[in-house]
C-alpha positions in Angstrom: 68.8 -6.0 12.1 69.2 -7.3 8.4 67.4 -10.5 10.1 65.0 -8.6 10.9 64.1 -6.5 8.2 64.2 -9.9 6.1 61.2 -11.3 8.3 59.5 -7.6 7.9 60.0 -7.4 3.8 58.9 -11.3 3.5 56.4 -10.9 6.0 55.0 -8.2 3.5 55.4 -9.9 0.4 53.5 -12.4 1.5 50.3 -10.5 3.0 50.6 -8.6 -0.7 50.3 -12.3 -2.2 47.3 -13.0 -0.4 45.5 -9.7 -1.1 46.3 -10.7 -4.3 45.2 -14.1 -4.4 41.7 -13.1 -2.2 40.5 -10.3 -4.6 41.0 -12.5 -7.7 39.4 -15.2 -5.8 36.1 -12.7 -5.1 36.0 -11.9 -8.8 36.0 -15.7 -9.8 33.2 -16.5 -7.1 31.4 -13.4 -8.2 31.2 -14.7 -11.5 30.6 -18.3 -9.9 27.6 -16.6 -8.0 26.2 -15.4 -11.0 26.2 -18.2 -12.8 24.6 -20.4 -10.4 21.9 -17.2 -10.0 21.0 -17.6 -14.2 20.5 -21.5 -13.6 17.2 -21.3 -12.4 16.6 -18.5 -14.6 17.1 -20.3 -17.5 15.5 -23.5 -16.3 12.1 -21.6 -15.6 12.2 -19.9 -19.2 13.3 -23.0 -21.0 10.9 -25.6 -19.3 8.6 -24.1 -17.1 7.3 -21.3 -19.0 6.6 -23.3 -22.3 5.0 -26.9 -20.0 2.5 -24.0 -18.4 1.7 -22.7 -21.8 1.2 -26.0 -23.0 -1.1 -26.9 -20.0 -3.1 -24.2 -20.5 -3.4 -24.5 -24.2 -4.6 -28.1 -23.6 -7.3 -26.6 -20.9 -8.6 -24.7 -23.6 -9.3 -27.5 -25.7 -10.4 -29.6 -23.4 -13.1 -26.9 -22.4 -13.9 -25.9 -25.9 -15.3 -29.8 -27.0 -18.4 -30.0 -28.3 -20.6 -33.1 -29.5 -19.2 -34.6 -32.9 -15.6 -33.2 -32.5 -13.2 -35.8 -33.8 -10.5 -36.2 -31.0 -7.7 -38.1 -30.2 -7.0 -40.1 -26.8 -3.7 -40.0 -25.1 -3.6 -43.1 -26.0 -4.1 -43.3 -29.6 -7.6 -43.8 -30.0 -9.4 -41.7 -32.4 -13.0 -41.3 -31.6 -16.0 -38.8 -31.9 -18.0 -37.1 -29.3 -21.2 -38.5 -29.1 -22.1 -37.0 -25.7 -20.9 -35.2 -22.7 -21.3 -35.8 -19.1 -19.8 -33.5 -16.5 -16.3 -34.1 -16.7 -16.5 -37.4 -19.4 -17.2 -38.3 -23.0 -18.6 -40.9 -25.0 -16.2 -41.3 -27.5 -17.5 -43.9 -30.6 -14.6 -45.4 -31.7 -16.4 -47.5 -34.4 -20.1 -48.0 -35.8 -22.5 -48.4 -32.2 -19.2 -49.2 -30.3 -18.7 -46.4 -27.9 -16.4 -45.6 -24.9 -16.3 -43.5 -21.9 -13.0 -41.3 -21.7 -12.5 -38.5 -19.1 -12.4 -35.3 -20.7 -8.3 -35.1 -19.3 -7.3 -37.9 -21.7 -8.1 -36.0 -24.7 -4.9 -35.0 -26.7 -6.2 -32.9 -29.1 -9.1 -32.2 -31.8 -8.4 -34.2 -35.2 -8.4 -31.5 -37.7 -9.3 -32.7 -41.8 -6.9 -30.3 -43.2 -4.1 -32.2 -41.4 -5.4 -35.4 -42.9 -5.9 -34.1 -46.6 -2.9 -32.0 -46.8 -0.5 -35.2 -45.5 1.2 -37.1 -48.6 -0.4 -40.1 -50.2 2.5 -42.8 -50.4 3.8 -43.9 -53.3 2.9 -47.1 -55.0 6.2 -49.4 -54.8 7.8 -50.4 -57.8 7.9 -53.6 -58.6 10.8 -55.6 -60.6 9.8 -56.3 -63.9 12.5 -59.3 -64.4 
């Protein structure tokens, strides 16, 4: 009989270890689970969100051109509207040198405040030896 109350009382022990072992292994994949949940979460609110507010915002400018706006290219050129055809603009780059762009590749309207209120570099000094 002790033989078998040994195998019962064991036998016990160990189903209460794996009780044990299962509920602390639901809390940790609870949390687990909730993590992985706030991964897109966060990825929508950290780079979605602000890339459609930034399209949009660029839509808006792009719309809101007019003739003689001074823009800049996505590629670096600056340029002023001279005219505007359907979805295009002649952009003069340079006296009676003008370019066709498509109204996408502008990156934004050259303001003068930007240009005026930017520091003037200082004259280097020069050794006097």
């Amino acid at each position: 009989m002790t033989g078998l109350r040994f195998g019962l009382g064991s036998t016990i022990v160990m189903n209460l270890q794996l009780i044990a072992q299962e509920s602390a292994a639901t809390g940790g994949s609870a949390i687990q689970l909730v993590i992985l949940l706030m991964i897109p979460l966060a990825m929508y609110f950290l780079m979605i969100r602000p890339q459609r507010r930034r399209m949009k915002e660029t839509q808006t400018l792009q719309r809101s051109l007019a003739v003689d706006d001074e823009v800049i290219t996505t590629s670096g050129i600056y340029g002023v509207i001279t005219g505007i055809e359907g979805d295009r603009f002649w952009l003069e780059i340079d006296n009676d040198v003008q370019i066709q762009i498509a109204r996408s590749a502008v990156q934004g309207r050259v303001s003068l405040t930007a240009e005026v209120s930017a520091p003037a570099e200082k004259p280097s000094k020069s050794d006097d030896a």
